[in-house]
Z-matrix of the N, CA and C atoms (Angstrom, degrees):
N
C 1 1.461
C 2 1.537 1 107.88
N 3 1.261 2 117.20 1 134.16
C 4 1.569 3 110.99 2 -173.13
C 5 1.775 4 91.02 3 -123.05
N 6 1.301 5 98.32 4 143.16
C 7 1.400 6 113.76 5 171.37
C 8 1.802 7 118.88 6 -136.10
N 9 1.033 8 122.23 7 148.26
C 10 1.637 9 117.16 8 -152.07
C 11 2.043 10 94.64 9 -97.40
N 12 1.274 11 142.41 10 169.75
C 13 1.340 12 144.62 11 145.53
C 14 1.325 13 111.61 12 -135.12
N 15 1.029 14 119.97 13 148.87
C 16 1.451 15 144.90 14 -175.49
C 17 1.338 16 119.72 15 -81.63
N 18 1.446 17 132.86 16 77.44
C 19 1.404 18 114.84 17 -164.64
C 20 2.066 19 94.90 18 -91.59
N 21 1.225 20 86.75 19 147.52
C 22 1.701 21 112.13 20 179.64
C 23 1.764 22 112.28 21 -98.39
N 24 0.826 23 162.70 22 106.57
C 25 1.262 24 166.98 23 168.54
C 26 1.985 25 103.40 24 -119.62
N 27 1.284 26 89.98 25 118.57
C 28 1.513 27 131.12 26 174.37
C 29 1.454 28 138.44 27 -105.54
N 30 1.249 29 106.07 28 90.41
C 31 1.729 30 125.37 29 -164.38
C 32 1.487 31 107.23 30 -89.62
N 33 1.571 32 118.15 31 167.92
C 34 1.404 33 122.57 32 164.50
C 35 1.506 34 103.58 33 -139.00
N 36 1.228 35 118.28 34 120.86
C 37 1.557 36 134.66 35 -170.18
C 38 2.098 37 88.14 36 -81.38
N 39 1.646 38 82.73 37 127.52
C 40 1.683 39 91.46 38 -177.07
C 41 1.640 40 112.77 39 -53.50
N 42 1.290 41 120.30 40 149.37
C 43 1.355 42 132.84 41 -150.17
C 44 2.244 43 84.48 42 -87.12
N 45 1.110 44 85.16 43 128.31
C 46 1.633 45 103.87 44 171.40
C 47 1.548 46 92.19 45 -94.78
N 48 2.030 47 74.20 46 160.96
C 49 2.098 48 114.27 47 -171.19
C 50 1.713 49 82.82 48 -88.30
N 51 0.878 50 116.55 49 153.00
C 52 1.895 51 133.18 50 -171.16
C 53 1.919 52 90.93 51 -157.64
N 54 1.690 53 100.40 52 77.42
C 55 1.679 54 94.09 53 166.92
C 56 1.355 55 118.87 54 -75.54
N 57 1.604 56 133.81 55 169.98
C 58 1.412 57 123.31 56 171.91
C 59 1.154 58 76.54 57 -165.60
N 60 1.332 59 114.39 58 -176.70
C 61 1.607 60 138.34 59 -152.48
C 62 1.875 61 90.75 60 -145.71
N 63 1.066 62 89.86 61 166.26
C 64 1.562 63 125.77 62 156.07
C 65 1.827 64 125.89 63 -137.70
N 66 1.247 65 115.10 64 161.40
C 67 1.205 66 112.03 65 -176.05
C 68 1.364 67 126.21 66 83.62
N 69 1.591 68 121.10 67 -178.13
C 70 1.363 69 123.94 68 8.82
C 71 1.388 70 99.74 69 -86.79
N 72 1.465 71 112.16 70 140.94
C 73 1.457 72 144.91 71 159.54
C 74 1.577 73 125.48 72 -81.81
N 75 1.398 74 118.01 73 120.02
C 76 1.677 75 110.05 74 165.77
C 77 1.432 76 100.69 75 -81.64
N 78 1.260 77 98.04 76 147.04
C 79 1.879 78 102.45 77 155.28
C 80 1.284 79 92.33 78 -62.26
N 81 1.263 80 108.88 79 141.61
C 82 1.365 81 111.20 80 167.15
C 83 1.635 82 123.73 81 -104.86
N 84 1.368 83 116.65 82 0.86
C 85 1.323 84 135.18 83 143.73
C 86 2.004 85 87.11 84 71.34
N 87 1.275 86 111.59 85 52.95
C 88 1.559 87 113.87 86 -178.09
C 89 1.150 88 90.19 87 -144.13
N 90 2.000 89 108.71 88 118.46
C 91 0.987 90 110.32 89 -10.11
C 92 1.134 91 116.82 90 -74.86
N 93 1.671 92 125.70 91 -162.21
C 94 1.451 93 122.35 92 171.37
C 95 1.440 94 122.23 93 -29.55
N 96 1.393 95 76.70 94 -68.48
C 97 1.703 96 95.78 95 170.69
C 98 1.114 97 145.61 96 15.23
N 99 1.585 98 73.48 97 -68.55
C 100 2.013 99 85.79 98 158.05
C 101 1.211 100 155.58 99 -110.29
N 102 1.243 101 103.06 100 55.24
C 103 1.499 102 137.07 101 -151.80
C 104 1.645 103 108.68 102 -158.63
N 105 1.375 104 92.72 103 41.33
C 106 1.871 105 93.51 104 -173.34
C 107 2.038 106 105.69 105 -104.63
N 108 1.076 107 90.01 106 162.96
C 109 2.079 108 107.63 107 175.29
C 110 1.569 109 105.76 108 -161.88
N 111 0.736 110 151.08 109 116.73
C 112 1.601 111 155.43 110 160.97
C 113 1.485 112 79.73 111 -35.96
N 114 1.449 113 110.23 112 148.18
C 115 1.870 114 117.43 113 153.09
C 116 1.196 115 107.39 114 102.97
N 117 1.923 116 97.71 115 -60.88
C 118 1.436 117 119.35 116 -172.71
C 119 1.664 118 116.16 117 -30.96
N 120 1.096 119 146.35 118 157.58
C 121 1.680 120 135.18 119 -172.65
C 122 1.911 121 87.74 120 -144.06
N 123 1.186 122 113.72 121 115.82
C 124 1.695 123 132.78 122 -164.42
C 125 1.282 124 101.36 123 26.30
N 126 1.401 125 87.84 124 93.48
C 127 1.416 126 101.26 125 164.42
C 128 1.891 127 137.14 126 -87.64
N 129 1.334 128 84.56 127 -20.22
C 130 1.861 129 100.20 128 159.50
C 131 1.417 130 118.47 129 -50.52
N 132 1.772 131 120.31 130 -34.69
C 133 1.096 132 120.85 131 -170.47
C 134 1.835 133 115.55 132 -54.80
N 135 1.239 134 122.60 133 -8.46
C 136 0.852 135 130.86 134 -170.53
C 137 1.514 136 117.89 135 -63.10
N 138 1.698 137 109.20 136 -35.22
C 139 1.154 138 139.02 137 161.28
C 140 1.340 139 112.26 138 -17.27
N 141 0.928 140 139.59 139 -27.98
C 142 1.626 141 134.24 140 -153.54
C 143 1.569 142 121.27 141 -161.79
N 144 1.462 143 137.77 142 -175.38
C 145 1.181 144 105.96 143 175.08
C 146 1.540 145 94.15 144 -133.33
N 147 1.166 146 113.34 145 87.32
C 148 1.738 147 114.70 146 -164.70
C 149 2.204 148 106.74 147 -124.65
N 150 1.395 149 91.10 148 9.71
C 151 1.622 150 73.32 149 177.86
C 152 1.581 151 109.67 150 73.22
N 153 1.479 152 123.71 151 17.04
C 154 1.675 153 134.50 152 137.73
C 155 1.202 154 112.13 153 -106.40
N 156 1.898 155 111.33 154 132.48
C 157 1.340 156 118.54 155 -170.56
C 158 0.924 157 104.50 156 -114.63
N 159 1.681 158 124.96 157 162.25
C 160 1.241 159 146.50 158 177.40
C 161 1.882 160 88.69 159 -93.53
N 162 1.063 161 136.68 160 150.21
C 163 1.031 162 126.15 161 -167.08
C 164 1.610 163 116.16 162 -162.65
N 165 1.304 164 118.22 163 116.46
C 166 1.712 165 128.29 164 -177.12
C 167 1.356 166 117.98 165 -103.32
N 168 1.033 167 122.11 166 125.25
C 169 1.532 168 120.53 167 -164.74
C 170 1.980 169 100.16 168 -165.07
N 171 2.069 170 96.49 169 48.98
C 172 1.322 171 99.30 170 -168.52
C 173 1.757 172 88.59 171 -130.15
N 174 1.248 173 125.13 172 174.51
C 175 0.939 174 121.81 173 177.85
C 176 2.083 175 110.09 174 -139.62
N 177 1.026 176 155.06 175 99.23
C 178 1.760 177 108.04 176 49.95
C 179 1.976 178 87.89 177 -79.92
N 180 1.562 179 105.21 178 -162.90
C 181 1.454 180 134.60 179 169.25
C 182 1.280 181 129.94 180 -53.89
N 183 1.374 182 150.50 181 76.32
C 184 1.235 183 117.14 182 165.85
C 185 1.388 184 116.31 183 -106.18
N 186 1.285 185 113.90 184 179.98
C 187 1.360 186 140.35 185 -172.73
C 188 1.572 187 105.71 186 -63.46
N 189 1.589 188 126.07 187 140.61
C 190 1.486 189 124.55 188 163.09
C 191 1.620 190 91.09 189 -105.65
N 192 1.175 191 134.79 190 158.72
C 193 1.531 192 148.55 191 170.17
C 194 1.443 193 107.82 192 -145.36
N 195 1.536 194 102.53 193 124.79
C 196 1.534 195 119.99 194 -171.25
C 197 1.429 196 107.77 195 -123.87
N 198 0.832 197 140.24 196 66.00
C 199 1.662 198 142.75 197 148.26
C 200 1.307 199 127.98 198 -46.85
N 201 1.777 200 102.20 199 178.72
C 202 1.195 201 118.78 200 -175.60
C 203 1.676 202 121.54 201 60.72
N 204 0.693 203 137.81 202 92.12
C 205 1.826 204 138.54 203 -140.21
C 206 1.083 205 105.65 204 -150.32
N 207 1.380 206 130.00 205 1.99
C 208 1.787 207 145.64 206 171.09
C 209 1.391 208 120.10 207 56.53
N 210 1.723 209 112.68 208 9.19
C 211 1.557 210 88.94 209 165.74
C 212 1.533 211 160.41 210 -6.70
N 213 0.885 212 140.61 211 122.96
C 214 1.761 213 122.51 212 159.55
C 215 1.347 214 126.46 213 -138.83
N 216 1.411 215 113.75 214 59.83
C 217 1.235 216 107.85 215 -176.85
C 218 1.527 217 97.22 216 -89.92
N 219 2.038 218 80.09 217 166.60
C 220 1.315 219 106.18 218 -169.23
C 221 1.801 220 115.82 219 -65.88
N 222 1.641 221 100.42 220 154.06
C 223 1.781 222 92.22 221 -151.50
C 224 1.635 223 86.62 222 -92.44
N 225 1.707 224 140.81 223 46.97
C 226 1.034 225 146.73 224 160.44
C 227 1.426 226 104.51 225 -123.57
N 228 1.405 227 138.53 226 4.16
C 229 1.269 228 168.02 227 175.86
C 230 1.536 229 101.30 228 -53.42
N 231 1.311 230 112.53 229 125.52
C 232 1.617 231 114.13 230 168.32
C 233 1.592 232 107.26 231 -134.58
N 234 1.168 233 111.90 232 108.28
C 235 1.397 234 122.38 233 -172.79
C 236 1.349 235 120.34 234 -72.87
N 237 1.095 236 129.41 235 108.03
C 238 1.661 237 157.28 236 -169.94
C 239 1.521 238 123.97 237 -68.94
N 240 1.665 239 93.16 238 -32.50
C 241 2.091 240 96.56 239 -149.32
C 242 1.813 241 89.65 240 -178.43
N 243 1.361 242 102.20 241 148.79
C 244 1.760 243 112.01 242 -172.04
C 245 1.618 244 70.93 243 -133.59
N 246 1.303 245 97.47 244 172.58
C 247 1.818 246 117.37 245 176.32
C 248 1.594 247 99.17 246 -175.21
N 249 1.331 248 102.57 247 112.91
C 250 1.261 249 104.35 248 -176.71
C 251 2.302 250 119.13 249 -119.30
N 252 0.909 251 79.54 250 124.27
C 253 2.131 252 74.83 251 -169.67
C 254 1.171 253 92.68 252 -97.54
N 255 1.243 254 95.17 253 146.03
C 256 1.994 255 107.40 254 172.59
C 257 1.591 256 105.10 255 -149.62
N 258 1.338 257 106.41 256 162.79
C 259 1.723 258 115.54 257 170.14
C 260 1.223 259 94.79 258 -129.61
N 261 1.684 260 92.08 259 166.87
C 262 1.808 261 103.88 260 171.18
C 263 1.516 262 98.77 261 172.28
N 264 1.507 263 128.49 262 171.13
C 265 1.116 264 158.39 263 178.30
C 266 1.432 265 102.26 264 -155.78
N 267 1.892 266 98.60 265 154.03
C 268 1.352 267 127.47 266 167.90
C 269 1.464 268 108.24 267 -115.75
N 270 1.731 269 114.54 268 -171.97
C 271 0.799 270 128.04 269 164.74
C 272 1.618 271 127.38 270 -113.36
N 273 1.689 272 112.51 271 -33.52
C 274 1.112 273 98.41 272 -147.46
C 275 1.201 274 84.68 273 -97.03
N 276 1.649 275 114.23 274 176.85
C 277 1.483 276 140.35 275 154.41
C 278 1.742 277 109.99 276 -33.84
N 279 0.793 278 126.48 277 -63.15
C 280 1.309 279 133.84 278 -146.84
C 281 1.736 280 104.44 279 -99.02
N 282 1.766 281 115.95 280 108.62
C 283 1.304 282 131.19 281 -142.52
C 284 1.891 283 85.89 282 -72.98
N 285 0.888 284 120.37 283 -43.08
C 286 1.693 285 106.78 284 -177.05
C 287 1.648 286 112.32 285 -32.42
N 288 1.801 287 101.84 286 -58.31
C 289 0.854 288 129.84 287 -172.27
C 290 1.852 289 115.64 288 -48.78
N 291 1.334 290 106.06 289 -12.14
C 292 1.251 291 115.43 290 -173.14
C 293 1.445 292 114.68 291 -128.69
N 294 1.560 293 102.39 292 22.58
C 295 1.656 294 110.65 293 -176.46
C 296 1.594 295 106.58 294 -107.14
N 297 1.635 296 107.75 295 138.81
C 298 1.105 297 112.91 296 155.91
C 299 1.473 298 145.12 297 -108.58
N 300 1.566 299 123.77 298 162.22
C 301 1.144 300 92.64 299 -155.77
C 302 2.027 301 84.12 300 -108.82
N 303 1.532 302 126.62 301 136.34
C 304 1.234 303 90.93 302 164.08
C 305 1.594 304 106.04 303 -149.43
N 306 1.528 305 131.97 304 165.70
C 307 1.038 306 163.14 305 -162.97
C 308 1.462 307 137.48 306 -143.80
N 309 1.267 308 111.35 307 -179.71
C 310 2.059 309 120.01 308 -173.01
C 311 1.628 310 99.07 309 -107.59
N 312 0.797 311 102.21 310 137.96
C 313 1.307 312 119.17 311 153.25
C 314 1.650 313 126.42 312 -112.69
N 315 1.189 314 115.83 313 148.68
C 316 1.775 315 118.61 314 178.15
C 317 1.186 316 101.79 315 -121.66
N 318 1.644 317 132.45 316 -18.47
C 319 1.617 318 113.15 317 -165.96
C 320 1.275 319 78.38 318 -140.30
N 321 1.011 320 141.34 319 36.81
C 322 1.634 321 141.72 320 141.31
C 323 1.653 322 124.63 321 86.02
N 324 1.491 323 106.55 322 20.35
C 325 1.397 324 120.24 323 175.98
C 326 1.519 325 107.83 324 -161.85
N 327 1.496 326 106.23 325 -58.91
C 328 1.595 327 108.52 326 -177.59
C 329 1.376 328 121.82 327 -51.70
N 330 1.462 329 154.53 328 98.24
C 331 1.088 330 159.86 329 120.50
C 332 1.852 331 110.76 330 36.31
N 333 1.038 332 119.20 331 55.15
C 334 2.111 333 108.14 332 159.51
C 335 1.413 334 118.97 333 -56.25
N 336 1.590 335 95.15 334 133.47
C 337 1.516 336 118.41 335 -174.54
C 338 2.175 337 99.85 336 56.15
N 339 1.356 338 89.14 337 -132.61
C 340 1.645 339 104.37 338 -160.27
C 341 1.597 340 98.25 339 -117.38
N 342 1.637 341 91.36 340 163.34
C 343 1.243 342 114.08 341 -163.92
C 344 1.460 343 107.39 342 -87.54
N 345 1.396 344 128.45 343 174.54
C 346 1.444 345 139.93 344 176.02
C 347 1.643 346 109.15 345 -122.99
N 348 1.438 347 152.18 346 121.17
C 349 1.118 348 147.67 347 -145.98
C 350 1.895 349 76.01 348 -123.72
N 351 1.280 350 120.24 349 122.20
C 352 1.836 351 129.41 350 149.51
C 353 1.124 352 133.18 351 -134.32
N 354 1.633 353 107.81 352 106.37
C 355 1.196 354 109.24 353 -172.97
C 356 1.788 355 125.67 354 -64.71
N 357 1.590 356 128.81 355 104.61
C 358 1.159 357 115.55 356 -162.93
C 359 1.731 358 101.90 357 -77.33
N 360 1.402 359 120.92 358 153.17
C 361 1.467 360 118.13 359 168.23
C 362 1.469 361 105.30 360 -80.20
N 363 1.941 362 88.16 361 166.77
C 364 1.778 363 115.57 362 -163.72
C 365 1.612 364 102.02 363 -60.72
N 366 1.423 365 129.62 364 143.32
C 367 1.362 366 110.26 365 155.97
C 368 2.093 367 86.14 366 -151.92
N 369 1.317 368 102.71 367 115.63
C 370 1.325 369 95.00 368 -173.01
C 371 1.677 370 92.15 369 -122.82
N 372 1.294 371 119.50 370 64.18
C 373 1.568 372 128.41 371 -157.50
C 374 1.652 373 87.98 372 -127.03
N 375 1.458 374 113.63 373 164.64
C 376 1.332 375 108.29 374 167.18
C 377 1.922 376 83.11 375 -155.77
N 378 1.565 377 119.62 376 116.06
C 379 1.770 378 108.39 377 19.80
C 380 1.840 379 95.82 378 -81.14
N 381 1.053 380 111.33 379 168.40
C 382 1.389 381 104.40 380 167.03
C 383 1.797 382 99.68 381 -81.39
N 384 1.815 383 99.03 382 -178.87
C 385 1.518 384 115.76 383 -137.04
C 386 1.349 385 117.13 384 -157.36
N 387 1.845 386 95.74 385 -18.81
C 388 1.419 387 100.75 386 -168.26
C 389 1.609 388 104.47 387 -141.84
N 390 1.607 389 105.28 388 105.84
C 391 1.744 390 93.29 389 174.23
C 392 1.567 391 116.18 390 -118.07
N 393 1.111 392 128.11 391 151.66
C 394 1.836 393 143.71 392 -175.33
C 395 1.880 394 84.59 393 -57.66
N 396 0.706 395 126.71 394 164.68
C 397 1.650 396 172.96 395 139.86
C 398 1.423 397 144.60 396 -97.97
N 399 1.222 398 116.51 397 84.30
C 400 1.589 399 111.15 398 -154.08
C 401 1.453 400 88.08 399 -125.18
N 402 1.400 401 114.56 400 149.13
C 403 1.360 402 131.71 401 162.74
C 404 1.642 403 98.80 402 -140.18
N 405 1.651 404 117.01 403 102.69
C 406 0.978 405 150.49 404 -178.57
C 407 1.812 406 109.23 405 -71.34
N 408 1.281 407 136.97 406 112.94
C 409 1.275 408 116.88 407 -146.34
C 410 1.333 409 135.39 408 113.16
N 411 1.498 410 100.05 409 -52.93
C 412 1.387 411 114.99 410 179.28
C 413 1.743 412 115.74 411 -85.69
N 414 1.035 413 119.56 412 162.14
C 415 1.476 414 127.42 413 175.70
C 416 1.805 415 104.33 414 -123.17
N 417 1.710 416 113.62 415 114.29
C 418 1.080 417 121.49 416 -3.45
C 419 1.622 418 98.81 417 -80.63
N 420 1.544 419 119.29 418 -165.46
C 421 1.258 420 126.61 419 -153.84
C 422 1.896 421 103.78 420 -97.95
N 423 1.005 422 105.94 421 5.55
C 424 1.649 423 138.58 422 167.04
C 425 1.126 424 131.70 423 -88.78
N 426 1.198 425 111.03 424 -2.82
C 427 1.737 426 124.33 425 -160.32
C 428 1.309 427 92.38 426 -132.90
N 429 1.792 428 139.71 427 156.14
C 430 1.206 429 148.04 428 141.26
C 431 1.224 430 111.90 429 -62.77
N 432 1.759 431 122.17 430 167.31
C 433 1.587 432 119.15 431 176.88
C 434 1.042 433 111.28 432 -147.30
N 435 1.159 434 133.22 433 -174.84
C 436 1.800 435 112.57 434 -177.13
C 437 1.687 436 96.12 435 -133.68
N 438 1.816 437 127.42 436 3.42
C 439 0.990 438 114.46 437 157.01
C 440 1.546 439 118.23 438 -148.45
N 441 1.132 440 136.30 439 -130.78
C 442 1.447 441 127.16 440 174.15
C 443 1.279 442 118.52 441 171.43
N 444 1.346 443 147.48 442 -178.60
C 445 1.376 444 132.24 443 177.22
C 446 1.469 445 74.43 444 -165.84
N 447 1.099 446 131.38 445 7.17
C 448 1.146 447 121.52 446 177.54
C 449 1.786 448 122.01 447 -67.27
N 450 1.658 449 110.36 448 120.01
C 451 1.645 450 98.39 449 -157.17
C 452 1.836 451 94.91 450 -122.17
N 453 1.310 452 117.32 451 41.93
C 454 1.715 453 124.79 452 173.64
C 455 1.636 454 99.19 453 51.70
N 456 0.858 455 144.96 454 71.10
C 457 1.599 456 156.01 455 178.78
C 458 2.006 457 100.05 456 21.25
N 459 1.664 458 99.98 457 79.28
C 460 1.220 459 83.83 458 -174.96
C 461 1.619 460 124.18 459 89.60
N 462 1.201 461 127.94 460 42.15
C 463 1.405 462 133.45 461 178.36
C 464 1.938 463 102.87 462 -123.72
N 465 1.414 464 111.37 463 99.17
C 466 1.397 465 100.52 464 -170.34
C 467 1.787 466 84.49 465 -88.73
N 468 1.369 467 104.23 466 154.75
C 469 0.974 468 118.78 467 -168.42
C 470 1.983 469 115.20 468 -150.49
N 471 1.109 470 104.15 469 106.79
C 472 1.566 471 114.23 470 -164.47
C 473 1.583 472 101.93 471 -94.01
N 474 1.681 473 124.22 472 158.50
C 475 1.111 474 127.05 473 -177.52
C 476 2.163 475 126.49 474 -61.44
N 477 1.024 476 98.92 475 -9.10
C 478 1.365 477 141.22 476 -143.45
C 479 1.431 478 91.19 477 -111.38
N 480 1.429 479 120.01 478 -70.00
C 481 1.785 480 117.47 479 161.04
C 482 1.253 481 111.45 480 -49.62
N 483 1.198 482 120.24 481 -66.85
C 484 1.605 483 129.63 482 -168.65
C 485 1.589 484 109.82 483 -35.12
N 486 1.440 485 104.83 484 -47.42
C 487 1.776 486 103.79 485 -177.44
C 488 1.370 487 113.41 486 -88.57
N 489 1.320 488 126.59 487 4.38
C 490 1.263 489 124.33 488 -175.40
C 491 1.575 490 108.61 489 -80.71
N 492 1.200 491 106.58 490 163.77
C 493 1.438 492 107.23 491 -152.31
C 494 1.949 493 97.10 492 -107.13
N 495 1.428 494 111.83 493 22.97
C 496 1.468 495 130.01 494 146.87
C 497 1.486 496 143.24 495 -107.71
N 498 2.077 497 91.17 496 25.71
C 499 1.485 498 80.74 497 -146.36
C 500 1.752 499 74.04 498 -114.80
N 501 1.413 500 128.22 499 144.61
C 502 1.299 501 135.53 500 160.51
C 503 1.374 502 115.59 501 153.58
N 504 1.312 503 119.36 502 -144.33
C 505 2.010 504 106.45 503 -154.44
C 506 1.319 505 110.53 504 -89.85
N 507 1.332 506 108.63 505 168.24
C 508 2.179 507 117.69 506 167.59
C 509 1.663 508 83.63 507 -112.89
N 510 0.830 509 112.04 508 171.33
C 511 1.495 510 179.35 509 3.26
C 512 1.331 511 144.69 510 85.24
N 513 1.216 512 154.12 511 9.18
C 514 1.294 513 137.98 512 -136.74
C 515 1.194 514 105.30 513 -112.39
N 516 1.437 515 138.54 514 167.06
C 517 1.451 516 144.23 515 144.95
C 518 1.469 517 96.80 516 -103.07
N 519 1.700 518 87.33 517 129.11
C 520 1.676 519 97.84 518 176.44
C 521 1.525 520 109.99 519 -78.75
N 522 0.972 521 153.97 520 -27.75
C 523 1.334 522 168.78 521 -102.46
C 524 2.043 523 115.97 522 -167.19
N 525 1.329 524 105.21 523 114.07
C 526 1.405 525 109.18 524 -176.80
C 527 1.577 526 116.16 525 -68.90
N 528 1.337 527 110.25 526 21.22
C 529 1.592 528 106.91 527 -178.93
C 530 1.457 529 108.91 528 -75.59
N 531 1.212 530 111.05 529 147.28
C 532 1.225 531 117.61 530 146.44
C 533 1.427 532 152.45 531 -75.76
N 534 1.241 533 89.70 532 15.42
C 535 2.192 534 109.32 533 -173.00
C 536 1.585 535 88.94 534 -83.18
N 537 1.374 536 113.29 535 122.16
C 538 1.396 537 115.70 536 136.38
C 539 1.886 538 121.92 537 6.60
N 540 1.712 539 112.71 538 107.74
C 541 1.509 540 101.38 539 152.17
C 542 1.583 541 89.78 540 -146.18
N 543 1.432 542 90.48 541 137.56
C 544 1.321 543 113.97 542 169.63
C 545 1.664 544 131.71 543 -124.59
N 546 1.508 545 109.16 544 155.11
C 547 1.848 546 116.57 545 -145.24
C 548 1.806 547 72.46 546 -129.37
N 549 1.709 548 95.98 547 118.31
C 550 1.680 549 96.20 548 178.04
C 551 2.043 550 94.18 549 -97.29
N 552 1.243 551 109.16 550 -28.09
C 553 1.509 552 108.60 551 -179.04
C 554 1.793 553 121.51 552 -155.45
N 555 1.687 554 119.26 553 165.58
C 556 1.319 555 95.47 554 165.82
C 557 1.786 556 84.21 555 -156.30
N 558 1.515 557 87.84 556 157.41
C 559 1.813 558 104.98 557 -173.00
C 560 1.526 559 112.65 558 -146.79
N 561 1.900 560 109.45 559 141.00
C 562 1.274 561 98.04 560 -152.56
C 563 1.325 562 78.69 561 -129.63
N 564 1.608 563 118.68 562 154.64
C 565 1.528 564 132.71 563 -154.63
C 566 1.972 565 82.72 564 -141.77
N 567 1.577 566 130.63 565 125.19
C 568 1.159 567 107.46 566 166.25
C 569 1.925 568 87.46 567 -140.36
N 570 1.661 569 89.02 568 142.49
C 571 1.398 570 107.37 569 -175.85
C 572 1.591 571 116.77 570 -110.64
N 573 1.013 572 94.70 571 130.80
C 574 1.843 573 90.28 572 -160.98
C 575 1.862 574 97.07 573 -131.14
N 576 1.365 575 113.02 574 166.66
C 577 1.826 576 112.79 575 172.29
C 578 1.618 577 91.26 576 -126.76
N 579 1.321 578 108.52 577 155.09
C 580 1.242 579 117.63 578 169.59
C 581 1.715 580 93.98 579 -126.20
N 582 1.997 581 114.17 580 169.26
C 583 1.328 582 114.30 581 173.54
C 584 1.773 583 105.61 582 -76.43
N 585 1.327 584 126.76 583 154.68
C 586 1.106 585 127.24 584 -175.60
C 587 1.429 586 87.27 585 -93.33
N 588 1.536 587 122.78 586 164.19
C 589 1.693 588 134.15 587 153.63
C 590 1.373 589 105.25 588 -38.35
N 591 1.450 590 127.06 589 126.18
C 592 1.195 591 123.48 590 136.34
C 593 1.750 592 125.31 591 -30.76
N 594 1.288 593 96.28 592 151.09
C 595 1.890 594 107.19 593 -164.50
C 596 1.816 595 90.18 594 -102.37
N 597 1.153 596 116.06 595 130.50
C 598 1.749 597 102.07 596 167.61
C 599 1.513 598 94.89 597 -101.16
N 600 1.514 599 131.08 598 146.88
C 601 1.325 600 154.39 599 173.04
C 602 1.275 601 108.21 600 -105.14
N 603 1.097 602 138.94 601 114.42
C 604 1.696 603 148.30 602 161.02
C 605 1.506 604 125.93 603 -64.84
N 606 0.877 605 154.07 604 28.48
C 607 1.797 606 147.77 605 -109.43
C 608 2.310 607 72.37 606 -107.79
N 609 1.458 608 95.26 607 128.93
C 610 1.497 609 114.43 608 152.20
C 611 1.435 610 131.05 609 -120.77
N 612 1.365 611 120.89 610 145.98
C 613 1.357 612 131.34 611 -171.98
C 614 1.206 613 119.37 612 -123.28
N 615 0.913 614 150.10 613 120.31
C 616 1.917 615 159.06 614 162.87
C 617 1.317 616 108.23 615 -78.28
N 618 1.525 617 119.96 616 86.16
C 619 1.430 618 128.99 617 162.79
C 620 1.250 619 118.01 618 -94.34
N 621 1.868 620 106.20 619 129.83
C 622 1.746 621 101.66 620 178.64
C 623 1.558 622 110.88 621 -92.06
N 624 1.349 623 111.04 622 159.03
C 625 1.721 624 109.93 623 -172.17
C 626 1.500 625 85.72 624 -134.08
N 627 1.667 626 111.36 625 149.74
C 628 1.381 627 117.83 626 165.14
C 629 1.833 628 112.37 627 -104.40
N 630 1.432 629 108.75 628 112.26
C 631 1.079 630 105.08 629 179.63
C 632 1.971 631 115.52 630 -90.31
N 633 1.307 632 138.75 631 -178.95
C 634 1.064 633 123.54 632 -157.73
C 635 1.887 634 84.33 633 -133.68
N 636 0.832 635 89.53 634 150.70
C 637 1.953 636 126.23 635 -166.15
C 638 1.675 637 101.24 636 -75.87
């Protein structure tokens, strides 16, 4: 006598990378607070990209720090790539004199990983007319991108930092001049993968068996 059984075998298709992005984000410099530089002269303006500058025209260098940027990625989130856009103009003749230096922060002053050196162009016009364009991240650094792996030479960066309300750009003037440079805005793009759900696979078989009478 032959009779057939159904064997069931049950797989899980390996869990896929599922990247997504966030952003771009202004610091939104609320409260003030967080949007401070010794020197700096309205430094909140940074907030936005409207042609009001945060503006240094002190001599030696310090730091501008722009926080709070409202993140929320997911806390299974593994961060891939930062991308950061900024504007700005200088004043003086002399292109050093109109370079900035800028960076991430995680605890809201100290510098993660490495710096970015951008020279903004001259605009000694009032109103001014003419601001630099940087997309930090991107290749070249002139162009927009739609992703990045870019991680600031060495800035590990966990989901948990990212939303904290210390985590976003520096600031610096490379150069002890005193000519006018001004930062009209800055925006942070961060691209992260999470694991996707496992897939379950069903695979069935129809085996005959001979049973005996």
């Amino acid at each position: 006598m032959m009779c057939r059984a159904l064997l069931l075998l049950l797989a899980f298709a390996p869990a896929a990378w599922a990247q997504n992005s966030q952003g771009p984000l202004f610091t939104n410099c609320s409260p003030s607070s967080e949007c401070v530089g010794s020197g700096w002269t309205t430094p909140t303006n940074v907030a936005t990209c409207d042609a009001t500058y945060a503006t240094w025209n002190e001599t030696p260098a310090t730091p501008l720090n722009a926080t709070v940027l409202g993140f929320s990625l997911p806390a299974n989130a593994t961060v891939v790539g930062v991308k950061v856009y900024h504007e700005g103009n200088g004043n003086h003749a002399n292109a050093l004199a109109r370079t900035i230096k800028i960076g991430l922060t995680k605890d809201g002053s100290t510098i993660c990983g490495a710096t970015r050196d951008r020279q903004y162009p001259r605009d000694n016009t009032n109103p001014f007319t003419t601001d630099g364009t940087f997309w930090e991240g991107c290749s070249p650094s002139t162009a927009d991108c739609t992703s990045t792996d870019d991680m600031w030479g060495g800035c590990t960066l966990t989901a948990s930092e990212v939303n904290a309300t210390t985590f976003g750009i520096v600031w610096e003037d490379v150069n002890d001049s005193s000519e006018a440079l001004r930062i009209d805005c800055g925006q942070v793009t961060v691209y992260y993968g999470v694991p996707a759900a496992r897939r379950q696979i069903i695979f069935s078989q129809t085996r005959a068996t001979r049973r005996s009478a």
